[in-house]
KEDOFI-9606 format. One record per atom (N, C-alpha, C): residue number from 1; y negated, x negated, z; residue in three letters. Coordinates in steps of 0.1 Angstrom, whole numbers. Layout:
// KEDOFI-9606
+-----+-------+-------+-------+-----+
|   n |    c2 |    c1 |    c3 | res |
+-----+-------+-------+-------+-----+
| NUM |     Y |     X |     Z | ALA |
...
+-----+-------+-------+-------+-----+
END
This chain:
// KEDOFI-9606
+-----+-------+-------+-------+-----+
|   n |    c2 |    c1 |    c3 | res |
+-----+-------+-------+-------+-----+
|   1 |  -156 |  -412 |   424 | UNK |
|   1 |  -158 |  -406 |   437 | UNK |
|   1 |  -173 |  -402 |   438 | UNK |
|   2 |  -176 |  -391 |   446 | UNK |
|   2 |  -192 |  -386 |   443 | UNK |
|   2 |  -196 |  -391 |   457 | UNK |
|   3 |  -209 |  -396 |   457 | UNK |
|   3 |  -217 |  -401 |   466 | UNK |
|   3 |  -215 |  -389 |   475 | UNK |
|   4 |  -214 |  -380 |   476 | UNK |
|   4 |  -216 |  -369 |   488 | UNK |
|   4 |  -200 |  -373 |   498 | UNK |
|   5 |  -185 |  -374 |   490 | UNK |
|   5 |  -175 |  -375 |   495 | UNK |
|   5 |  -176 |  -392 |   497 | UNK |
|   6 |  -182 |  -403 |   497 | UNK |
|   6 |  -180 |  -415 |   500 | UNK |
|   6 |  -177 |  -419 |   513 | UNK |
|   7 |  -190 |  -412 |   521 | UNK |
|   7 |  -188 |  -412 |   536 | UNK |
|   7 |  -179 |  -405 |   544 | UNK |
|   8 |  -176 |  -399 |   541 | UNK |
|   8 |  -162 |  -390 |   545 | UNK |
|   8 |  -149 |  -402 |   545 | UNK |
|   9 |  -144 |  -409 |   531 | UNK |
|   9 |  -134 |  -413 |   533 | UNK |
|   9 |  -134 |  -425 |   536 | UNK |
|  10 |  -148 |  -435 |   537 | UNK |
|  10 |  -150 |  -446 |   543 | UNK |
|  10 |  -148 |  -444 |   560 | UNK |
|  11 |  -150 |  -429 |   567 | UNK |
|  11 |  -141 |  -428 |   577 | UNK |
|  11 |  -131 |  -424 |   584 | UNK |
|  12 |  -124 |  -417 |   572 | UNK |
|  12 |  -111 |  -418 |   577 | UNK |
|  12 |  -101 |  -431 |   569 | UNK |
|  13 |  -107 |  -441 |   566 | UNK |
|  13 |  -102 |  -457 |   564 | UNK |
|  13 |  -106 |  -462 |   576 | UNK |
|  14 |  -116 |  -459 |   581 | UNK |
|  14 |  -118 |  -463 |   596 | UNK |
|  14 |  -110 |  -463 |   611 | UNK |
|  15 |  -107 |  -447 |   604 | UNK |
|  15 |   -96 |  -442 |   616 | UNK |
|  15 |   -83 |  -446 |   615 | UNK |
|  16 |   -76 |  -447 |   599 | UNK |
|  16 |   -67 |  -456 |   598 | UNK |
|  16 |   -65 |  -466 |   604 | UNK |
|  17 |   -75 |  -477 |   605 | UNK |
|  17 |   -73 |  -491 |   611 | UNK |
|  17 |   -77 |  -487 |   623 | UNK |
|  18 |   -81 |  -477 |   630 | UNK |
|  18 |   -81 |  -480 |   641 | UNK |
|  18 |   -68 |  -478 |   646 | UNK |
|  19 |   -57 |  -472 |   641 | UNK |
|  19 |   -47 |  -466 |   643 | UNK |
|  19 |   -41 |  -454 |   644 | UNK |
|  20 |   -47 |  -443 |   640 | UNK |
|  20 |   -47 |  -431 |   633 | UNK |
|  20 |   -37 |  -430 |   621 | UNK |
|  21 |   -25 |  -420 |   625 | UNK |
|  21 |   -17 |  -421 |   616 | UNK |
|  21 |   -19 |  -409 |   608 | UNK |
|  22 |   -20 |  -401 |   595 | UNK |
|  22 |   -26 |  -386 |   589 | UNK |
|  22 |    -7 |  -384 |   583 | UNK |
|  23 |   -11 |  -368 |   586 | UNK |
|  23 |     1 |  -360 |   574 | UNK |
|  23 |    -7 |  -346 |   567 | UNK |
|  24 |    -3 |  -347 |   559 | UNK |
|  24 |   -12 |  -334 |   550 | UNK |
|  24 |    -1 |  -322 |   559 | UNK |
|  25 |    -7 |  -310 |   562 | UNK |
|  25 |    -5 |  -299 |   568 | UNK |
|  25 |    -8 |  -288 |   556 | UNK |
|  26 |    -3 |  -271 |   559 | UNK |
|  26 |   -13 |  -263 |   554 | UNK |
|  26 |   -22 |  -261 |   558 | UNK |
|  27 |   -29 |  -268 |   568 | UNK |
|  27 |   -42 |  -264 |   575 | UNK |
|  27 |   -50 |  -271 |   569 | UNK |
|  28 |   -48 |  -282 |   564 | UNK |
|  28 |   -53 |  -296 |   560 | UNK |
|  28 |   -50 |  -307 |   561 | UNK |
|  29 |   -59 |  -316 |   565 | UNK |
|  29 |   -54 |  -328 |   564 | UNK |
|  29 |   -52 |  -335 |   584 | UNK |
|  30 |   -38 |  -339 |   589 | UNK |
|  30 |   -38 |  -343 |   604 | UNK |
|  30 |   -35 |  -354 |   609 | UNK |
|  31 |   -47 |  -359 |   618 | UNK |
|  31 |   -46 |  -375 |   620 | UNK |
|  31 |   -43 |  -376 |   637 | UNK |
|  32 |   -33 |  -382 |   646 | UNK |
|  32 |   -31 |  -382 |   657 | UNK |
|  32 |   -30 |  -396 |   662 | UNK |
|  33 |   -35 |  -405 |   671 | UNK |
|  33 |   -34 |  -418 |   679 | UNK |
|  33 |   -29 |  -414 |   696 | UNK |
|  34 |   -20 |  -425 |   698 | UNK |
|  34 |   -16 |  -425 |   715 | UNK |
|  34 |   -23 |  -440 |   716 | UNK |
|  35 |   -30 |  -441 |   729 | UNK |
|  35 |   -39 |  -451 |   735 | UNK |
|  35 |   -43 |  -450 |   750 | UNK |
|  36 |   -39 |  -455 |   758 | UNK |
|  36 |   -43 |  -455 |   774 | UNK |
|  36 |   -43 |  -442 |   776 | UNK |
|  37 |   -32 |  -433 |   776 | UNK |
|  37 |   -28 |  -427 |   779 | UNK |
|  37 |   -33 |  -412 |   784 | UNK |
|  38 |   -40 |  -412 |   765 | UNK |
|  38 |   -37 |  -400 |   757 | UNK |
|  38 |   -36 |  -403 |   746 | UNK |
|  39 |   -39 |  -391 |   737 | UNK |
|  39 |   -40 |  -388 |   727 | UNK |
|  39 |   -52 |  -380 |   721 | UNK |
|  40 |   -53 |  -386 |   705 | UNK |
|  40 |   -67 |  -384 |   703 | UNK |
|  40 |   -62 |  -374 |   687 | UNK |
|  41 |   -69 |  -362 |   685 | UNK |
|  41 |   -64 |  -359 |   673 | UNK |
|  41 |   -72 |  -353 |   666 | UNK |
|  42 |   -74 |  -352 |   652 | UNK |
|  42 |   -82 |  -346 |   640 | UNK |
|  42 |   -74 |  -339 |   631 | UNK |
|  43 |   -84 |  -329 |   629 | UNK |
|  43 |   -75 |  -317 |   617 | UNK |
|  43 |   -89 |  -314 |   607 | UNK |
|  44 |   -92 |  -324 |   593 | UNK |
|  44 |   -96 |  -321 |   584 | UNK |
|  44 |   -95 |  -312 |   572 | UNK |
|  45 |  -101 |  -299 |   574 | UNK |
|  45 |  -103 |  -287 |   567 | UNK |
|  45 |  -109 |  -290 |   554 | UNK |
|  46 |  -120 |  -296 |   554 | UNK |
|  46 |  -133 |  -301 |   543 | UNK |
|  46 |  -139 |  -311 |   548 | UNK |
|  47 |  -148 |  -321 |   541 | UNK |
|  47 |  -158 |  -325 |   545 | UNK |
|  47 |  -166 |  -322 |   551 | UNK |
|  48 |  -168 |  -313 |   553 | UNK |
|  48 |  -178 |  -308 |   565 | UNK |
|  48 |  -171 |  -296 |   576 | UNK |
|  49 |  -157 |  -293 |   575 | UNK |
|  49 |  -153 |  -292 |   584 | UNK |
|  49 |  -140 |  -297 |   590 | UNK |
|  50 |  -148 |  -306 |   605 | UNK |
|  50 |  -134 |  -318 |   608 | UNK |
|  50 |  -137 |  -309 |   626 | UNK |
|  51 |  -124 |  -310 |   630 | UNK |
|  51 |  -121 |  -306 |   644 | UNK |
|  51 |  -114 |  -319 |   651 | UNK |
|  52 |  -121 |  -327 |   661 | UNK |
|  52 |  -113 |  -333 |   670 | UNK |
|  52 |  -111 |  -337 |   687 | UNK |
|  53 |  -103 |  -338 |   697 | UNK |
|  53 |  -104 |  -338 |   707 | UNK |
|  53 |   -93 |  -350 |   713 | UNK |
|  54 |   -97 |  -351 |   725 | UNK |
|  54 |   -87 |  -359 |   735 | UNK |
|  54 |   -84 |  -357 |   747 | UNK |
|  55 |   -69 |  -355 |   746 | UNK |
|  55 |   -63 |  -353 |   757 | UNK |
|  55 |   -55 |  -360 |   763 | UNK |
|  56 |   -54 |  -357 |   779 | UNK |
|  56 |   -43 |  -370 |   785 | UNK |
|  56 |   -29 |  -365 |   784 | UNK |
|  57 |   -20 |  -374 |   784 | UNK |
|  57 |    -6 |  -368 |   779 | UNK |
|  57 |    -4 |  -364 |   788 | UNK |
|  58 |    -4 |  -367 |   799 | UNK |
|  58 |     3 |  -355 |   812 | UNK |
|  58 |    -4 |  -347 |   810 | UNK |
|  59 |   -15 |  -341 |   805 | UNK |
|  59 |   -22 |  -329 |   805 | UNK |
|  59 |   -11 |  -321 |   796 | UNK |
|  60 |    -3 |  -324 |   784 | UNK |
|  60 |    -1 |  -319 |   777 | UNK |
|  60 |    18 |  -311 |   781 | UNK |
|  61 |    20 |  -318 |   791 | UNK |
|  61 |    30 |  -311 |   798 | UNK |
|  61 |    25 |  -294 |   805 | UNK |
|  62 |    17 |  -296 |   804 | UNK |
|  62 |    11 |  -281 |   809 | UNK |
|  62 |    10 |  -272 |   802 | UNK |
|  63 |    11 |  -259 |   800 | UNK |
|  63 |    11 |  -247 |   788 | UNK |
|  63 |    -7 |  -250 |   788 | UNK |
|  64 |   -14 |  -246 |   779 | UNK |
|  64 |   -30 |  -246 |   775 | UNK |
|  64 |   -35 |  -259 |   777 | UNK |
|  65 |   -33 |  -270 |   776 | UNK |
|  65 |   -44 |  -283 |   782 | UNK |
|  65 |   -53 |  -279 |   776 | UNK |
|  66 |   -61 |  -287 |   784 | UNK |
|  66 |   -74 |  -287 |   780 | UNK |
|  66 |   -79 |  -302 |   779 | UNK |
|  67 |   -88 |  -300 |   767 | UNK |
|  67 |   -90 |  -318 |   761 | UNK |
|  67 |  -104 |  -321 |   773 | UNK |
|  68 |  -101 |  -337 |   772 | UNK |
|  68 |  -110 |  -341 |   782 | UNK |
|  68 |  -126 |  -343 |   771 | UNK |
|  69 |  -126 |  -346 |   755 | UNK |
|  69 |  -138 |  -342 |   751 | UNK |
|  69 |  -131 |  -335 |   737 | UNK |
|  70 |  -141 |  -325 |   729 | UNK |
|  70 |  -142 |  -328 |   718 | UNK |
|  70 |  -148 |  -323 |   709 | UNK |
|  71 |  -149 |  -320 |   699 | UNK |
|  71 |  -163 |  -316 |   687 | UNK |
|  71 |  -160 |  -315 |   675 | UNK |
|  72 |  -167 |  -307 |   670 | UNK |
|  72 |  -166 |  -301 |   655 | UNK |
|  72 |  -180 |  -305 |   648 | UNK |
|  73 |  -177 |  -309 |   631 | UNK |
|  73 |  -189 |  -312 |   626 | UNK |
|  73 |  -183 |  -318 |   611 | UNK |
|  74 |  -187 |  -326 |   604 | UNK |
|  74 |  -187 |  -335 |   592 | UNK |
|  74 |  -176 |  -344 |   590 | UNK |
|  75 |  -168 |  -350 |   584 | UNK |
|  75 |  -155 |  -358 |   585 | UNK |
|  75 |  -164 |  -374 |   589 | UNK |
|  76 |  -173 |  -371 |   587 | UNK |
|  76 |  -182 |  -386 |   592 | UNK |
|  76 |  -186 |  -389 |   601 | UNK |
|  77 |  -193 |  -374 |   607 | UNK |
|  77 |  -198 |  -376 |   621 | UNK |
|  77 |  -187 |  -373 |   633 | UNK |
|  78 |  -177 |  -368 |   631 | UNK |
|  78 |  -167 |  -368 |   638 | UNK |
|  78 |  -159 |  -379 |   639 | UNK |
|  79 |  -151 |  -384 |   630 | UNK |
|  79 |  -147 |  -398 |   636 | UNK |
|  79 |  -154 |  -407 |   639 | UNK |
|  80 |  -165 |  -407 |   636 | UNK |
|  80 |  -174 |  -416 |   639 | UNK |
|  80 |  -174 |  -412 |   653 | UNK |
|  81 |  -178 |  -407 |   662 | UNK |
|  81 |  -181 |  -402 |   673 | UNK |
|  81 |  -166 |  -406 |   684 | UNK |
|  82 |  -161 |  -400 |   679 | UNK |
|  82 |  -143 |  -404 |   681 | UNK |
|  82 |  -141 |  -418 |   683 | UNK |
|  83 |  -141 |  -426 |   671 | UNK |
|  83 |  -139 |  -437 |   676 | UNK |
|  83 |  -150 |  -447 |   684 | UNK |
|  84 |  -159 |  -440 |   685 | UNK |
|  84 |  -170 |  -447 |   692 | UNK |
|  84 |  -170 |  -443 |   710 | UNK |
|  85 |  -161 |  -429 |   713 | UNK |
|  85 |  -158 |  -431 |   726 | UNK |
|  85 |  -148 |  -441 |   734 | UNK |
|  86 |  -155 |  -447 |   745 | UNK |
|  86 |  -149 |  -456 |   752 | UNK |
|  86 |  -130 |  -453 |   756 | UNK |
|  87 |  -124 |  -466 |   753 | UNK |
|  87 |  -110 |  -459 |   758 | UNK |
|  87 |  -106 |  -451 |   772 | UNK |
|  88 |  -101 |  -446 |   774 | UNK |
|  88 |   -97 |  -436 |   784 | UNK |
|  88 |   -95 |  -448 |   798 | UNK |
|  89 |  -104 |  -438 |   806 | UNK |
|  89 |  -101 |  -450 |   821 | UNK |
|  89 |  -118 |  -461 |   820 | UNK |
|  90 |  -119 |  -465 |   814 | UNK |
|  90 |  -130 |  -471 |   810 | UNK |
|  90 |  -145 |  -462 |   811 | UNK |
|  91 |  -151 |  -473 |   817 | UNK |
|  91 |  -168 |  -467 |   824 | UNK |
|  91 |  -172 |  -460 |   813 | UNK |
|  92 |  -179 |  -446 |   811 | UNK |
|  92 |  -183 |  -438 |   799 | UNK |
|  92 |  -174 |  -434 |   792 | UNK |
|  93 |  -158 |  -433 |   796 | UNK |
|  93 |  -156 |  -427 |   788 | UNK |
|  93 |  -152 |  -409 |   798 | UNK |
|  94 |  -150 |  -401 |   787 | UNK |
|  94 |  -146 |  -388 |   791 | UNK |
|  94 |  -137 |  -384 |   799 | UNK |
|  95 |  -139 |  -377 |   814 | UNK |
|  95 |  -126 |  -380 |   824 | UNK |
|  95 |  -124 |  -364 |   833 | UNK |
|  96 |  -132 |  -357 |   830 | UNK |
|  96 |  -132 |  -343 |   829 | UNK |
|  96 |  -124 |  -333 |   820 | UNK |
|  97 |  -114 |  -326 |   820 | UNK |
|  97 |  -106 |  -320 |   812 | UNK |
|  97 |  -115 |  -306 |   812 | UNK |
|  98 |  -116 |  -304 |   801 | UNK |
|  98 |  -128 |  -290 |   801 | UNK |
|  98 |  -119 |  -280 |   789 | UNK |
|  99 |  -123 |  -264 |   794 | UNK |
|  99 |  -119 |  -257 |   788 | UNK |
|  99 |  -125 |  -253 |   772 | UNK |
| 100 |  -119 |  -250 |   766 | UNK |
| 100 |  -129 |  -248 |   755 | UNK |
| 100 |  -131 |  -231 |   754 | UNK |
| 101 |  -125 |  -224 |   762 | UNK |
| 101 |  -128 |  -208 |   764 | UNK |
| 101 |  -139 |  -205 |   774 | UNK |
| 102 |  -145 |  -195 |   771 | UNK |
| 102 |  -152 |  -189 |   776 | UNK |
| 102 |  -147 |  -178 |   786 | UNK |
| 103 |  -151 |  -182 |   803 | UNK |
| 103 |  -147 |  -175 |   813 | UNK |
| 103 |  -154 |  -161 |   812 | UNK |
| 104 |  -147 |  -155 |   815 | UNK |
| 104 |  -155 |  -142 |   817 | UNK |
| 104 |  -152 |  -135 |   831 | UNK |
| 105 |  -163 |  -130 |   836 | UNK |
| 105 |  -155 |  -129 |   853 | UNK |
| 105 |  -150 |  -114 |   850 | UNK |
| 106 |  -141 |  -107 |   860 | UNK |
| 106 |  -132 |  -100 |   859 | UNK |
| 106 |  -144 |   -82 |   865 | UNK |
| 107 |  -141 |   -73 |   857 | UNK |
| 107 |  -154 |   -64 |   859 | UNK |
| 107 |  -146 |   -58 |   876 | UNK |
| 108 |  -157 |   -54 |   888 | UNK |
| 108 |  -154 |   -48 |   895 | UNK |
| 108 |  -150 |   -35 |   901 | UNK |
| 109 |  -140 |   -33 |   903 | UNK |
| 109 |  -132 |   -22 |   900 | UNK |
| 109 |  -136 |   -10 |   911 | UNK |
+-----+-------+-------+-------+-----+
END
């Protein structure tokens, strides 16, 4: 294994034990956790490109949710980040569901 990919899979062994279960996709590689009620999920492209966010499950009953946080970056600095946010409900953690589109106001007619 090359020192560049070490830190990568030393954290997604991390996200395993945290409870993060993975399925290889054609997108890549997909890791999904349920916890105080959401859900937390990652889609590893490469090592240096990992997508993850969290959402509350009733959010998810709705067409478009929107995740309460989430971030793109490195397979190291992303779960890292990930599991370092406080569980849901808990002081500091993320409690704002935010869009990830860009509003654009409507031109006037």
């Amino acid at each position: 294994m090359s020192d560049d990919f070490a830190p990568h899979l030393v954290a997604l062994r991390h996200a395993v034990a945290a409870g993060f279960q993975f399925q290889q996709l054609a997108e890549g590689l997909s890791g999904a956790r349920m916890r105080a009620g959401t859900i937390e999920v990652l889609l590893v492209r490469d090592t240096t490109d990992c997508v993850a966010a969290r959402y509350r499950l009733d959010d998810l009953e709705r067409p478009g949710p929107c995740a309460l946080w989430s971030a793109g970056g490195t397979v190291a600095e992303i779960v890292d980040r990930l599991l370092g946010l406080p569980q849901h409900g808990e002081s500091g953690a993320p409690s704002l569901a935010r869009s990830s589109g860009l509003w654009l106001p409507r031109s006037p007619r």
